[in-house]
C-alpha positions as CSV (number, residue, x, y, z in Angstrom):
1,X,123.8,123.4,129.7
2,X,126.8,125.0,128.1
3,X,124.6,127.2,125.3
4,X,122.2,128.0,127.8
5,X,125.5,129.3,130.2
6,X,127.3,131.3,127.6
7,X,123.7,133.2,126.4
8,X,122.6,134.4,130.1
9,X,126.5,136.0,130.4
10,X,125.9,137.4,126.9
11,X,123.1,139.3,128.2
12,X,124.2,140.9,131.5
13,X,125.6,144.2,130.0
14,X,122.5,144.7,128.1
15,X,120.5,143.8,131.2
16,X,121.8,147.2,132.8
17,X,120.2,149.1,130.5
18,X,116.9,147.7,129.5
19,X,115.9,147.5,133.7
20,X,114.7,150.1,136.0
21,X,117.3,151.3,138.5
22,X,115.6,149.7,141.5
23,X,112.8,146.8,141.6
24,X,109.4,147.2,142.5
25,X,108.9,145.4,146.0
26,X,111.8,147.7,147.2
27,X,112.2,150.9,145.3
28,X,114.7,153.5,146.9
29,X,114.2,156.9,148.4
30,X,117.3,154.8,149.4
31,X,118.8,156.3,152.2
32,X,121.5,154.4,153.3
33,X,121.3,152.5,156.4
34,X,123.0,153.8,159.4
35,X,126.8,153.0,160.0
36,X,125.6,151.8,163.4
37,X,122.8,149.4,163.6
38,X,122.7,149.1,167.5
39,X,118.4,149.8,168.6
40,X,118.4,153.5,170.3
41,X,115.5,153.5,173.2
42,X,113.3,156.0,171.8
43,X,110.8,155.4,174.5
44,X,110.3,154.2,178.0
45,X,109.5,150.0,177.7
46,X,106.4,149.4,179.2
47,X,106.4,147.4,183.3
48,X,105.5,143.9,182.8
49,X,101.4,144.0,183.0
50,X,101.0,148.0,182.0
51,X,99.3,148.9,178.9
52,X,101.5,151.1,176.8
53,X,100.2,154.2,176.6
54,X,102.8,156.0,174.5
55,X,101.7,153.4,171.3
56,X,99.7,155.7,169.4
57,X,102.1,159.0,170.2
58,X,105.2,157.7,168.0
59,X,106.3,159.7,165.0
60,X,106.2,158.3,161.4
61,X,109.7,156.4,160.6
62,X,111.2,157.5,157.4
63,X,111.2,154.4,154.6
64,X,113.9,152.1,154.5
65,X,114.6,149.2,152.5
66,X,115.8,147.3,155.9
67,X,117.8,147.2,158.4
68,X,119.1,145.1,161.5
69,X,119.5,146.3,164.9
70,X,122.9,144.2,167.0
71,X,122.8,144.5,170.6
72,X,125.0,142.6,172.3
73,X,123.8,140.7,175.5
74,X,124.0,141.0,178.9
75,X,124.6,138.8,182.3
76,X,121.4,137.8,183.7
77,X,122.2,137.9,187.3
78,X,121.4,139.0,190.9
79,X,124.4,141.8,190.0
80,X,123.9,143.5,186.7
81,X,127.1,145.6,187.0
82,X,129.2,142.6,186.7
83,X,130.4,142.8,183.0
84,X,129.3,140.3,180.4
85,X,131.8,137.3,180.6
86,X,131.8,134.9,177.9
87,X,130.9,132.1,180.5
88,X,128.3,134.0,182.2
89,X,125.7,130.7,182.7
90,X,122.3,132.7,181.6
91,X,122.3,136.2,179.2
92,X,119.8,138.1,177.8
93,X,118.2,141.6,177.6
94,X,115.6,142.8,179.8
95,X,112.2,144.2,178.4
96,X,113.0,147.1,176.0
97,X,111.7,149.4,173.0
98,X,113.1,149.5,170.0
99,X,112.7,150.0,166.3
100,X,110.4,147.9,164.2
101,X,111.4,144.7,163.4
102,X,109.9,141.2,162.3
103,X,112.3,138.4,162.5
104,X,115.0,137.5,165.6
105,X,118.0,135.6,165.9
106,X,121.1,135.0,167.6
107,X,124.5,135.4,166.4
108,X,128.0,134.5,168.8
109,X,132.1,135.2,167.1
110,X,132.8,131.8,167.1
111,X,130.9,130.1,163.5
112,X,132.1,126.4,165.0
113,X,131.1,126.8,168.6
114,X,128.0,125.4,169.4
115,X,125.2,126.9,171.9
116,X,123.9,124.2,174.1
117,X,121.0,125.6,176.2
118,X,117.7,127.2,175.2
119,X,117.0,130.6,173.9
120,X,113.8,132.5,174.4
121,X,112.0,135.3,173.1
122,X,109.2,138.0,173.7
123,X,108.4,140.4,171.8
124,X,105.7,143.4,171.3
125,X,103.4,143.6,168.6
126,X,103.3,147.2,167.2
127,X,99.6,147.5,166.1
128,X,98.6,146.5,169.3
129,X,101.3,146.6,171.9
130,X,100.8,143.1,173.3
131,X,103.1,141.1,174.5
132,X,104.0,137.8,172.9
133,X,104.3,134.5,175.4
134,X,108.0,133.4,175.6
135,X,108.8,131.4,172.1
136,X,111.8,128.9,172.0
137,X,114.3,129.8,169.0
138,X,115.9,126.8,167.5
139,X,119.5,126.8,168.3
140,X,121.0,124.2,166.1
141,X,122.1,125.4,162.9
142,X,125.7,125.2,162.2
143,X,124.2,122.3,159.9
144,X,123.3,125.1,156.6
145,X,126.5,126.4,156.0
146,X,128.5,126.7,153.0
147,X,131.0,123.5,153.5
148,X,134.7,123.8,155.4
149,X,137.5,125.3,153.3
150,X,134.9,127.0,150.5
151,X,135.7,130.8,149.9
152,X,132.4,131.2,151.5
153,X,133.1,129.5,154.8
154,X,136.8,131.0,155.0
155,X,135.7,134.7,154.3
156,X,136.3,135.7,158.1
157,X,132.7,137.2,158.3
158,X,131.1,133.5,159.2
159,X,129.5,133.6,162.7
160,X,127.7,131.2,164.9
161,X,124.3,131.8,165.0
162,X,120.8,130.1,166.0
163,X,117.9,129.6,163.1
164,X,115.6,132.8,162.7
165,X,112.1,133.0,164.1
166,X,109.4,135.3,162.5
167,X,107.3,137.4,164.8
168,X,105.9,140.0,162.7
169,X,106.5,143.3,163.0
170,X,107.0,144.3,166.5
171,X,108.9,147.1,168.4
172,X,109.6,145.0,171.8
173,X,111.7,142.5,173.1
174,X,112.5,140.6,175.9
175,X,115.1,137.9,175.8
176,X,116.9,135.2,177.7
177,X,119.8,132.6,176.9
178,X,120.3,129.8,179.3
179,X,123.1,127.4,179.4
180,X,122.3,123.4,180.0
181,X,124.2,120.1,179.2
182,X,123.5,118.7,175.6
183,X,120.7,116.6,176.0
184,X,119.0,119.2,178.5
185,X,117.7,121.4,176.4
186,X,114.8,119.5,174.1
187,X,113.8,117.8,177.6
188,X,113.8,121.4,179.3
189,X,111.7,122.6,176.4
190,X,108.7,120.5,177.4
191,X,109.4,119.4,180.6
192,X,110.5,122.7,182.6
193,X,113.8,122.9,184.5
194,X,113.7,121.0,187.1
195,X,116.6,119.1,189.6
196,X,118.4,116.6,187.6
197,X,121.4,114.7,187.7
198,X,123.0,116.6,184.7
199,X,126.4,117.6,184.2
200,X,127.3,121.1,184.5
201,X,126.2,123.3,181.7
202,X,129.0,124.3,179.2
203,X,129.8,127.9,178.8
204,X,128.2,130.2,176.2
205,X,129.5,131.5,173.3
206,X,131.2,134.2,173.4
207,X,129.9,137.7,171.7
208,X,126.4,136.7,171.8
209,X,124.0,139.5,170.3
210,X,120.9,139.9,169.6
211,X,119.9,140.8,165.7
212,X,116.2,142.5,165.2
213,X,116.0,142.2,161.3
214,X,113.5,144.6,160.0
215,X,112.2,143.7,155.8
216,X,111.3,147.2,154.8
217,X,108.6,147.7,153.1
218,X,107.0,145.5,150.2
219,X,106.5,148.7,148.0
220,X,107.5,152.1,148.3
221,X,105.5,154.8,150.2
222,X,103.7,157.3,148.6
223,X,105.2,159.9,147.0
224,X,108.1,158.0,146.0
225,X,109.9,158.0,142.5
226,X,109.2,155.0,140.9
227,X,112.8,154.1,139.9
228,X,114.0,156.2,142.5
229,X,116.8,159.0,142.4
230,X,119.4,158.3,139.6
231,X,122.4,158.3,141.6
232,X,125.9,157.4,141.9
233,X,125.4,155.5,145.0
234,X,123.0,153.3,143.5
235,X,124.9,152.2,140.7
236,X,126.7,149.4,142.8
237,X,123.4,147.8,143.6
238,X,121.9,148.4,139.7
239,X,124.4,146.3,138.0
240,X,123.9,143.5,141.2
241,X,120.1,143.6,140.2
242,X,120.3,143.6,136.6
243,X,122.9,140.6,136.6
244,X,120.5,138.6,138.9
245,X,117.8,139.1,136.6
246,X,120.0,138.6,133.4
247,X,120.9,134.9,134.9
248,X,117.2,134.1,133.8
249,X,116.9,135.6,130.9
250,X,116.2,132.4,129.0
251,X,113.2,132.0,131.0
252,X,111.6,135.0,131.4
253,X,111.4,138.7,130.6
254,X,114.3,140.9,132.3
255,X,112.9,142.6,135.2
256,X,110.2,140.2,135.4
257,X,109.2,139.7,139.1
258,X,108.3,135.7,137.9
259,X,109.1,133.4,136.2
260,X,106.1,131.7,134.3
261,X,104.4,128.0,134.7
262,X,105.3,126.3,131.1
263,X,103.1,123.7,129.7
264,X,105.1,120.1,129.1
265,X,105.5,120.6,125.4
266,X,106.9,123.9,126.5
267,X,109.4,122.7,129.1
268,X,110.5,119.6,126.6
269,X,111.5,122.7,124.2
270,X,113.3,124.7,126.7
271,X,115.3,121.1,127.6
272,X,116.2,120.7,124.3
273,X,117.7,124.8,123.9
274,X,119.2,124.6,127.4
275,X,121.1,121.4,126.4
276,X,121.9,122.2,123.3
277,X,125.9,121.7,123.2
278,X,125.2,117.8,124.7
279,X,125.5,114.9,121.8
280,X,122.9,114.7,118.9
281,X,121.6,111.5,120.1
282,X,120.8,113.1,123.5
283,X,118.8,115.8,121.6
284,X,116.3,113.1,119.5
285,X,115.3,111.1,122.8
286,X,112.1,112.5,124.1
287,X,113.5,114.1,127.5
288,X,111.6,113.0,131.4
289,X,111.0,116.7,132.9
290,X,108.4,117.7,134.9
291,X,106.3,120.9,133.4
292,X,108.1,123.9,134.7
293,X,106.5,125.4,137.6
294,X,105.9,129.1,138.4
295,X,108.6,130.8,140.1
296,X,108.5,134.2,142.3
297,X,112.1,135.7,141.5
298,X,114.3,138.0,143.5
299,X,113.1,140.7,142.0
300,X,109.6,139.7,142.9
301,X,109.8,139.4,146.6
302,X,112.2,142.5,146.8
303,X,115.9,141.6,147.0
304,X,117.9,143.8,147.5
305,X,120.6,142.7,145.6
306,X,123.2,145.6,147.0
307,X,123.3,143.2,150.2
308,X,125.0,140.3,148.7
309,X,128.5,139.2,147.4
310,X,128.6,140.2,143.8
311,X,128.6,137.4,140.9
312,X,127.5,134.0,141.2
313,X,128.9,130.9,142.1
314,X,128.2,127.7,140.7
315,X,128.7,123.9,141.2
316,X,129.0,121.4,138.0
317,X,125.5,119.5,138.2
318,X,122.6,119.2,140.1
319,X,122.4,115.1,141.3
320,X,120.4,115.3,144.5
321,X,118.1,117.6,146.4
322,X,118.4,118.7,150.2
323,X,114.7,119.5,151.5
324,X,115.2,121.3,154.9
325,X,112.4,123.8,157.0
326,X,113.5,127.0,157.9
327,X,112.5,126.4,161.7
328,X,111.1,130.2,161.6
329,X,108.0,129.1,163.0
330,X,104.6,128.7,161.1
331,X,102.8,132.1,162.1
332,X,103.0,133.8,159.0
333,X,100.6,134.7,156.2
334,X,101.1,133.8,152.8
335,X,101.0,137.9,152.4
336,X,104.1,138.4,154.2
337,X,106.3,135.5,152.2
338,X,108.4,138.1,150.4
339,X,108.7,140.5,153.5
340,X,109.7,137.0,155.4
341,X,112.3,135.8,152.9
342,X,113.9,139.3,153.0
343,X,114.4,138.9,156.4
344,X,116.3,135.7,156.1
345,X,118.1,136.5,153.4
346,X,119.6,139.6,155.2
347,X,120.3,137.3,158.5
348,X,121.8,135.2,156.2
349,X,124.0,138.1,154.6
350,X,124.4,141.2,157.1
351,X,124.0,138.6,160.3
352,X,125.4,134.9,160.0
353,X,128.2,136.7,157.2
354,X,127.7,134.1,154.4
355,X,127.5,135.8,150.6
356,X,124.0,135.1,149.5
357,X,120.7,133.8,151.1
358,X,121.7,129.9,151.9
359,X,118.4,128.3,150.1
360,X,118.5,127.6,146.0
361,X,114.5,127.8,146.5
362,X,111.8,128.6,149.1
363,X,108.5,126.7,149.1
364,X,105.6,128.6,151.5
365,X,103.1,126.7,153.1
366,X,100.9,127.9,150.6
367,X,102.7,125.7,147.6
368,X,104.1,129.1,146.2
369,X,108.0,128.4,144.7
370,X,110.3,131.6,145.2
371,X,113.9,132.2,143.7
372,X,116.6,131.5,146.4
373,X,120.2,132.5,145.7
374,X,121.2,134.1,142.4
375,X,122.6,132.5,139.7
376,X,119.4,131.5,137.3
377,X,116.8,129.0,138.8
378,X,117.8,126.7,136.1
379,X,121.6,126.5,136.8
380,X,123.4,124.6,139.5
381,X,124.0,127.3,141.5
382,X,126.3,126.8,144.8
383,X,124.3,126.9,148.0
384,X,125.3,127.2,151.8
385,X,122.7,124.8,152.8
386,X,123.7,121.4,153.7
387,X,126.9,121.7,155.4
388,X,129.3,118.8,153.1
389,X,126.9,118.4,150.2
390,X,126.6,121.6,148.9
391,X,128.3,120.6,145.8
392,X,126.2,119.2,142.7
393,X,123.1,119.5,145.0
394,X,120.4,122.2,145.2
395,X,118.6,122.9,148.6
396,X,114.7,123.5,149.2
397,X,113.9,125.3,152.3
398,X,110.0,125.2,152.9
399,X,109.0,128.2,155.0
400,X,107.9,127.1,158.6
401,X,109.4,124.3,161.2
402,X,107.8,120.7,161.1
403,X,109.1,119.2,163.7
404,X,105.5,118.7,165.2
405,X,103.1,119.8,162.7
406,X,102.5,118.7,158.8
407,X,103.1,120.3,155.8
408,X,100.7,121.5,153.8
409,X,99.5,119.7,150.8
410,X,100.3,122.7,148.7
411,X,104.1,122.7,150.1
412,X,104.7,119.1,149.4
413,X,103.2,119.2,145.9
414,X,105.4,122.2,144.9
415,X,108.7,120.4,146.6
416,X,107.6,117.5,143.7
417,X,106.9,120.0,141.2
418,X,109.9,121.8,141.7
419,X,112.4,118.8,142.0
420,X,110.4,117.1,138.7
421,X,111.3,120.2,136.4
422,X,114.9,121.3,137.9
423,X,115.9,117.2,138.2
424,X,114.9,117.1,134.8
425,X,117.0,119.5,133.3
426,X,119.6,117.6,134.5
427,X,118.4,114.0,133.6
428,X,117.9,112.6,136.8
429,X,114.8,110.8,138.1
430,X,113.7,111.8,141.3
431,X,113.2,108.0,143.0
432,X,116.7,107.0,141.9
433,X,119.7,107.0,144.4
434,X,123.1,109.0,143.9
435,X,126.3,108.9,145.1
436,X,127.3,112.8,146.4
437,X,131.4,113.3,148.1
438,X,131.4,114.3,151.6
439,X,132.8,117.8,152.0
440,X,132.4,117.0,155.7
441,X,129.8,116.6,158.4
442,X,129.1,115.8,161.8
443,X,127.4,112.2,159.7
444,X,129.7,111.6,156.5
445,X,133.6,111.7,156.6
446,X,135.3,114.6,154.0
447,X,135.9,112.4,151.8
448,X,133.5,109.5,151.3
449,X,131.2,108.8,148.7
450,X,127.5,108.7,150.1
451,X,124.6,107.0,148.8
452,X,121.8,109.3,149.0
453,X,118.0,109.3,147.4
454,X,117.7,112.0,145.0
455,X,115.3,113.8,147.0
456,X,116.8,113.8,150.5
457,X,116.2,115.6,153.7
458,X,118.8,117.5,155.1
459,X,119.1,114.9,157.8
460,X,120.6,112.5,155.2
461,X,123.5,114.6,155.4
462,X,124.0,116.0,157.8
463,X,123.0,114.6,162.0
464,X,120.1,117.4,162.4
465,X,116.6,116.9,163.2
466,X,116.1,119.6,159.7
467,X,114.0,119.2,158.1
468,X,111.3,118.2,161.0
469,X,110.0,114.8,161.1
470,X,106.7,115.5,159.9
471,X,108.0,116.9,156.4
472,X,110.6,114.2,156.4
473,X,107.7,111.6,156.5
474,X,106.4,113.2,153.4
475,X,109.3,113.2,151.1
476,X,108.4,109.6,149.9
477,X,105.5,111.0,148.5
478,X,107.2,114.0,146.7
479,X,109.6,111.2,145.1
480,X,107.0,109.9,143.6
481,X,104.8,112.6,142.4
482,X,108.0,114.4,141.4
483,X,108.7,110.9,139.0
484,X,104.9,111.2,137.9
485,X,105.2,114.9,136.8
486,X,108.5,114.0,135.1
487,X,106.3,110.9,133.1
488,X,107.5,107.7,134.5
């Protein structure tokens, strides 16, 4: 992979020049985002029950790229005077407006304390202004996470924070966080809260806030320049986009919003150029690499690229592959994909305080394969998304939570397409077992060598019910259609 390396740096100045200042999905009018993030109420919230009769009166919002809205929580009690405490047994917000949003999570100071209890959400849709029946957010996810004692995971930005959940754009919400004893809350979750013998409920974290994360638009509005005003202030975010789309320059057009299928003659070729520096007799044996597979890039579901770290950080190899679900819930279209991934990657960035969207890839429901974090889809770029195997692994979040409901075909056959091209590249067959080093986990010991299969779920490493039992049960099958593409 050396030649292949050295030839996407070689590129990167050039890269500056030969794109647009800002990429398609999320051209810039680009007014910055306010210093404060925190939702104003720019109209009375509806009583439970009353239709909301202000809906149709609200004034046009000026673009924006994106943006998340904080608000911190409150104590959910008899006396709502009494100041938030960071024990307080139940928090939440009461019904409120606020600006549009799409995605919701939860985010608390602390990134190693845990929130046992359940969280639920409602929210109101904006095209209609109905209100949503209370959804349960997922609130394990300490488990993606870049792993303890990276530069990532020491930064002091690193919060706690539950998984995201998608709920289209909306411009209500409602929102309570109840304490309970570990082993309370899935039971609670289908069962109600009824008497138990349970011990008491542990305390909640403390500095618990609500984030709103609104995508921006897919395209800009009307009227807008199509690069977008040439200025100083852009020039930050410029260079971030043209080095992510200089890192896959051997694979595609700069600026190119995909990256293309490739035919297996094709991909044999591209093994060959992207190994080039490995030993002559390496070169003559007739490679086992799945036909590369289209790929949606940054660029072409809209990153902005001004969020994250700058540069890339890689890992030596890629031996294994972490599938995981996002647990963001399935109601989503295939049409909003790129508007959903923008949302996670800014929870990811602006919210949870890690450098980059966690994923290497993201598979939709409709077998679609998008670029994850940048670095070139090709390289063994470092994740944040199996907490103690990060290194030499790449991680494949499919879009949705299957804890209870099946994957689509379409998603599973992309997981084996995927793995079968980007396994290849790296010589390894995607039914074999490797050995990965624990960085540390709640299941493997920093330190200890883990026999894994190549295609794992993320509950190999790590004790998590990710990536949902019903995609879990269909990994066997992506081993072997992933060894199938690859010709074995």
């Amino acid at each position: 992979m050396h030649g292949f390396l050295a030839s996407s740096i070689g590129v990167t100045c050039a890269a500056a020049l030969a794109l647009p200042l800002t990429p398609p999905a999320v051209a810039a009018t680009a007014r910055p985002v306010p210093t404060t993030e925190a939702a104003t109420t720019a109209r009375p919230a509806p009583h439970a029950g009353t239709p909301d009769t202000t809906m149709t009166n609200r004034r046009a919002e000026p673009y924006a790229p994106g943006s998340t809205q904080s608000l911190p929580l409150e104590p959910l009690t008899r006396n709502r005077a009494t100041p938030t405490a960071p024990g307080a047994p139940e928090q939440g917000l009461t019904r409120r407006a606020v600006r549009h949003f799409s995605l919701v999570g939860i985010v608390w100071d602390d990134p190693e304390a845990a929130l046992h209890g359940r969280v639920q959400v409602r929210t109101r849709a904006a095209d209609t202004g109905t209100w949503s029946g209370w959804q349960d957010v997922e609130t394990h996810s300490a488990d993606h996470a870049a792993d303890r004692g990276t530069p990532e995971s020491t930064s002091g930005r690193v919060r706690g924070a539950t998984a995201p959940l998608w709920v289209g754009d909306s411009d209500g919400v409602e929102l309570r966080v109840r304490s309970e004893p570990e082993g309370a809350e899935a039971d609670s979750a289908h069962h109600g809260t009824g008497a138990r013998n349970l011990p008491a409920a542990p305390p909640l974290p403390s500095g618990l806030r609500l984030e709103l994360v609104d995508p921006g638009d897919d395209v800009s509005p009307p009227g807008a320049s199509a690069d977008g005003p040439r200025t100083v202030a852009l020039a930050g975010e410029t260079s971030a986009a043209a080095g992510a789309s200089a890192a896959n320059a051997d694979l595609a057009p700069l600026g190119a919003a995909e990256i293309p299928v490739l035919n297996r003659a094709g991909t044999e070729r591209e093994f060959f150029a992207l190994n080039a520096s490995e030993p002559a007799e390496q070169q003559q044996a007739r490679p086992y690499v799945g036909p590369r597979p289209r790929i949606v890039t940054r660029r072409g579901w809209g990153a902005d690229e001004g969020l994250r770290e700058s540069g890339f950080r890689y890992t030596k190899k890629v031996k294994a592959a972490f599938v995981h679900h996002t647990a963001s819930g399935n109601n989503y279209r295939c049409s909003q994909v790129p508007s959903l991934i923008r949302s996670i990657y800014r929870y990811h960035v602006k919210s949870m305080g890690w450098r980059d969207i966690g994923y290497n890839f993201v598979i939709d429901k409709c077998g679609k394969i998008y670029e994850g974090r940048a670095g070139g889809v090709a390289r063994p770029v470092l994740g944040a998304h199996t907490l103690g195997f990060n290194s030499n692994s790449m991680g494949i979040a499919v879009l949705g939570s299957y804890g209870a409901k099946k994957p689509s075909a379409a998603a599973v056959r992309a997981v084996a397409r995927l793995t079968a091209w980007k396994l290849g590249l790296y010589g390894v067959n995607p039914r074999g077992k490797t050995y990965l080093k624990s960085g540390g986990s709640n299941l493997h010991r920093k330190g200890k060598k883990v026999r894994l299969n190549v295609i794992s779920g993320h509950r190999d490493g790590f004790r998590t019910e990710c990536p949902g039992r019903k995609l879990y049960s269909k990994l066997g099958s992506a081993r072997s259609k992933a060894a199938r593409y690859q010709g074995r």
